[in-house]
N, C-alpha and C positions, 0 to 999 in steps of 0.2 A: 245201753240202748238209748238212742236218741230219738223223743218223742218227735221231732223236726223233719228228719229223716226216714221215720218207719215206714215200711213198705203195708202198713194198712191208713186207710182214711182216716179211721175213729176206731180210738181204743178207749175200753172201759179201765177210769185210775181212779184207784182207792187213795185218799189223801186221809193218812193218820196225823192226827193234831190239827186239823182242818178249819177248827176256831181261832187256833191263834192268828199272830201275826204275819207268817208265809203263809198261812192255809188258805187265808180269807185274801190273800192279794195272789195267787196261782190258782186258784180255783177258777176265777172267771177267763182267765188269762188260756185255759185249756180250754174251758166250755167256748170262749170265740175261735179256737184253732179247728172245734167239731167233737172233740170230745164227751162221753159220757166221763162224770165226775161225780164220784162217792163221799160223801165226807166221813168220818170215825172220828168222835171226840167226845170227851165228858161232859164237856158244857157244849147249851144247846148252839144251831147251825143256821141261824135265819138265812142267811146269804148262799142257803143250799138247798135246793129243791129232797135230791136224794141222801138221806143221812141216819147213821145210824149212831144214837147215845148213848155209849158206854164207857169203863177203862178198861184203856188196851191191857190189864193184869184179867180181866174177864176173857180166859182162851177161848171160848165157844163165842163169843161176839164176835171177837176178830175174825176169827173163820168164817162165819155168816156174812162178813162185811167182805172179805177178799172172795167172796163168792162168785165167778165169772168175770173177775179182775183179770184185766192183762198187766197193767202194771198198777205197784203200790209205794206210794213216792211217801215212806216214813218222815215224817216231821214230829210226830207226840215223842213227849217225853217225860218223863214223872219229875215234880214240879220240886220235890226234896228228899233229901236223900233216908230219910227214916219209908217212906212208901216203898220205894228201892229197892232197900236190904227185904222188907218184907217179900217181896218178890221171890227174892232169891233163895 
């Protein structure tokens, strides 16, 4: 789906990993197209008004946060690989 081209004005987007380095240079980049933007990230969001502080390994977070999301543009990613296998 191409946020450019959607047949809505403003969609609500969940950005996972929202602190890092894509999160924090795309989040405004949708917020001036019209968009609602969510951030989810472990560390905190100043550069986000709407944001929720968790790890995505927390499944009732993530659900709270994709909550009335139309799209969720995944960027987090667990930072080594011993978190990971925990996961799993």
């Amino acid at each position: 789906m191409s946020l450019e081209n959607s047949t809505h004005s403003s969609q609500n987007i969940l950005i996972t990993g929202a602190a890092g380095a894509i999160g924090q240079t795309i989040a405004p980049y949708l917020r001036q197209r019209g968009h609602q933007v969510r951030g989810l990230d472990r560390s905190p969001m100043p550069h986000m008004a709407d944001t929720i502080q968790a790890n995505l390994a927390d499944a009732e977070a993530v659900q709270r946060a994709a909550q009335g999301m139309d799209v969720v543009l995944h960027l987090g990613a667990y930072r080594n690989n011993a978190d990971f296998m925990d996961v799993l």
